[in-house]
ChimeraX commands (.cxc) that place a marker at each C-alpha (Angstrom):
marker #1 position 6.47,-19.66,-2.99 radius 0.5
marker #1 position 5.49,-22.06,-0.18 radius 0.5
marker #1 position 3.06,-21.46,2.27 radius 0.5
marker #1 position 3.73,-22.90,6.00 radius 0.5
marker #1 position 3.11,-22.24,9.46 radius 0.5
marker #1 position 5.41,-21.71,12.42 radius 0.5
marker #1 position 4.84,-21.36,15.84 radius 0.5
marker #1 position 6.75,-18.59,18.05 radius 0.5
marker #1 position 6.93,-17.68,21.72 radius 0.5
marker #1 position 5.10,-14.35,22.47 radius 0.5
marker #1 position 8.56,-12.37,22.85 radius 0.5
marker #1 position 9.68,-13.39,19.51 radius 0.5
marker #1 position 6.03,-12.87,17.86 radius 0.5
marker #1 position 6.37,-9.09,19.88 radius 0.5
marker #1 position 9.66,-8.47,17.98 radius 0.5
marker #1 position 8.02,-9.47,14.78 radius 0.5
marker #1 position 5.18,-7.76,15.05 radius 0.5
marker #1 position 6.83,-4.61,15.94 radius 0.5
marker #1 position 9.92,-4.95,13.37 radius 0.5
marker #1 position 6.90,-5.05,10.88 radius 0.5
marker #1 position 4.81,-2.58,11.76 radius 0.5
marker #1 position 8.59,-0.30,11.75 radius 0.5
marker #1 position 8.99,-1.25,8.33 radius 0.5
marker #1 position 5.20,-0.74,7.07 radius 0.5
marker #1 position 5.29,-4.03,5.57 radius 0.5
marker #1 position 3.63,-7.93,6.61 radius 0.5
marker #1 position 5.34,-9.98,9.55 radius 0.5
marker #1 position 5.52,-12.50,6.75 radius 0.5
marker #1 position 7.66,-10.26,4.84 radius 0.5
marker #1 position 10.20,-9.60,7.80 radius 0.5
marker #1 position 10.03,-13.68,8.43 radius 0.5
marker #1 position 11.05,-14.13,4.86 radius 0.5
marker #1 position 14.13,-11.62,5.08 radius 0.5
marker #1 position 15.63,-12.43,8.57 radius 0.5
marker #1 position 14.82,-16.41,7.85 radius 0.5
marker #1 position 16.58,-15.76,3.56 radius 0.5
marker #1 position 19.44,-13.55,5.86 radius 0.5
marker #1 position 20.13,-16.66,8.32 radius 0.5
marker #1 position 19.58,-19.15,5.78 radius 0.5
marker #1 position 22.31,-17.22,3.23 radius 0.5
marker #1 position 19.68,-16.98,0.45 radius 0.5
marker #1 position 19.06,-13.79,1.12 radius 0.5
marker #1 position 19.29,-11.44,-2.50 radius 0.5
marker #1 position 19.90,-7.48,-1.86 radius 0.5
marker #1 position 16.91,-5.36,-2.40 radius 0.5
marker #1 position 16.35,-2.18,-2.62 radius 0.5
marker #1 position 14.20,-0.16,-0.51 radius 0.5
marker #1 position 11.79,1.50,-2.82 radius 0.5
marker #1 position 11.15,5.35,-2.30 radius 0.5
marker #1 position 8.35,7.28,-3.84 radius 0.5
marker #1 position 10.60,8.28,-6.61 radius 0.5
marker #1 position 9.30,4.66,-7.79 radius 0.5
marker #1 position 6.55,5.44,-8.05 radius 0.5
marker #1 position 6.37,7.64,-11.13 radius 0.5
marker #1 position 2.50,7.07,-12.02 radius 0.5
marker #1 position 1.55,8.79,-8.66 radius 0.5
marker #1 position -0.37,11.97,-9.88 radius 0.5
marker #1 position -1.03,10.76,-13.44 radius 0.5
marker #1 position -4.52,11.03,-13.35 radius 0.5
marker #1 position -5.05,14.47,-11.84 radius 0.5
marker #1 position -6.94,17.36,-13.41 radius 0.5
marker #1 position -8.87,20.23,-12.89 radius 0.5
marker #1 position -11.71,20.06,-10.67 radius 0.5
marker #1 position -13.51,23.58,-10.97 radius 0.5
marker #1 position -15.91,24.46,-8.41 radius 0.5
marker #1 position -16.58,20.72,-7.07 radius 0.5
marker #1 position -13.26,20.29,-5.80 radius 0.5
marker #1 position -12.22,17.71,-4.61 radius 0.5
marker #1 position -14.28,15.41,-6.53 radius 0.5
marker #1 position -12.84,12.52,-4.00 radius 0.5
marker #1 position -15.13,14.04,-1.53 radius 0.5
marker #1 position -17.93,15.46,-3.50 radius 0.5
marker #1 position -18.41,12.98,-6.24 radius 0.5
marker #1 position -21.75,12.40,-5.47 radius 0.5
marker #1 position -22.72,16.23,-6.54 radius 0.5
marker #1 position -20.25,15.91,-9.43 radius 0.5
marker #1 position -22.16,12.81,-10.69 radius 0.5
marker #1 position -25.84,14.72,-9.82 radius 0.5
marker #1 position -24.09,17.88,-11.68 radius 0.5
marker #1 position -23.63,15.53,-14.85 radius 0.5
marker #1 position -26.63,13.22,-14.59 radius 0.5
marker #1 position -28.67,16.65,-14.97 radius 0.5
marker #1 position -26.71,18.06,-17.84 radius 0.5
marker #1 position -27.29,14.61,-19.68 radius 0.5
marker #1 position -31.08,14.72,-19.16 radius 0.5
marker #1 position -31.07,18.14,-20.50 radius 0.5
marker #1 position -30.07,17.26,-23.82 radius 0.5
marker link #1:1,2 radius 0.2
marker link #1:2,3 radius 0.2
marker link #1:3,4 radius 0.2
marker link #1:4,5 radius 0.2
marker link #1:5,6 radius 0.2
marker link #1:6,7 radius 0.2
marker link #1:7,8 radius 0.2
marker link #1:8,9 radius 0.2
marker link #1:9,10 radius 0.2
marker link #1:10,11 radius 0.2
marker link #1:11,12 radius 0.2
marker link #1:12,13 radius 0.2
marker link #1:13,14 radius 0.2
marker link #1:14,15 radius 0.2
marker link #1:15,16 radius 0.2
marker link #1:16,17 radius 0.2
marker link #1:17,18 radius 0.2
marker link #1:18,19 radius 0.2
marker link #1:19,20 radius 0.2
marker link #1:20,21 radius 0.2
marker link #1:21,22 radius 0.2
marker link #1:22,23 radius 0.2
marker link #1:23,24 radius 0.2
marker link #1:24,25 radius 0.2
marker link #1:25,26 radius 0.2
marker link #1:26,27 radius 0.2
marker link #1:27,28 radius 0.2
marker link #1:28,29 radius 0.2
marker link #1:29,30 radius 0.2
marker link #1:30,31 radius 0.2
marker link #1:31,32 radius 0.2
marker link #1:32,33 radius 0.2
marker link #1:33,34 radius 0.2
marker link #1:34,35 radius 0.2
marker link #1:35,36 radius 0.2
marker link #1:36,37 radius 0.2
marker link #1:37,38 radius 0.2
marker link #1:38,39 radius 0.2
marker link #1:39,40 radius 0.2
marker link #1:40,41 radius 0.2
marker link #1:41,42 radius 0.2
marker link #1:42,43 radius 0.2
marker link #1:43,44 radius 0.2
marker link #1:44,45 radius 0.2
marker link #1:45,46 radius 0.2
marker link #1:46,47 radius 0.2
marker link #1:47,48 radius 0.2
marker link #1:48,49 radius 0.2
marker link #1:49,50 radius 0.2
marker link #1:50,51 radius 0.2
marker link #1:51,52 radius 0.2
marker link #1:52,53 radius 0.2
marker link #1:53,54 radius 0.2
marker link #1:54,55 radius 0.2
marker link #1:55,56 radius 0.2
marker link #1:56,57 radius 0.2
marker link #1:57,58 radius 0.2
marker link #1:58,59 radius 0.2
marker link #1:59,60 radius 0.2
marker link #1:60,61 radius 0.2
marker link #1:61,62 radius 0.2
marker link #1:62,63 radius 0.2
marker link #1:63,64 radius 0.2
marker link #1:64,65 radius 0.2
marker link #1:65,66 radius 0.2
marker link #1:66,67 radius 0.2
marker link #1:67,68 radius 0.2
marker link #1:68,69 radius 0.2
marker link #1:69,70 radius 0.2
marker link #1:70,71 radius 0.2
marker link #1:71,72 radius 0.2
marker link #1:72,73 radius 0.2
marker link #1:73,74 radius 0.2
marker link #1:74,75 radius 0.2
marker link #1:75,76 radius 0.2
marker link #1:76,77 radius 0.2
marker link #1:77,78 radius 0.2
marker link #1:78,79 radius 0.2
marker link #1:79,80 radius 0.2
marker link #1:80,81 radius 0.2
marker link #1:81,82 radius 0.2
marker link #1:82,83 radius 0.2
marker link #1:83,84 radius 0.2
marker link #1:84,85 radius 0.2
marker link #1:85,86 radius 0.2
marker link #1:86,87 radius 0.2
view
């Protein structure tokens, strides 16, 4: 991949900007796609969906009483730093 720079009017950097931020992706991605679509180089891709994704969740387990650890981690660590120093 090449890196360059381009300069647009403020309409057409509006449209970008927004097209992006409709897709939830970079206005370099959307640049790439319209500019591969007008240029004919564009390949067919498929819009990923979080069925993709099949590692989401893979790491979850039981929490117990601190749950959830991603907010109270710091009393989960305390919780095991004082069952180590009690051995």
């Amino acid at each position: 991949m090449k890196r360059t720079q381009i300069q647009l009017d403020d309409g057409t950097y509006q449209r970008l900007r927004q097209r992006a931020y409709e897709q939830g992706c970079s206005m370099s991605a959307v640049a790439r796609d319209v500019l591969a679509e007008a240029l004919g180089t564009a390949r067919a891709r498929r819009r990923r969906t979080v069925r993709d994704f099949t590692f989401i969740g893979s790491g979850t387990t039981r929490q117990g009483r601190l749950a959830p650890v991603s907010e109270r981690h710091d009393d989960a660590l305390a919780e095991l730093l004082a069952k180590e120093r009690g051995r």
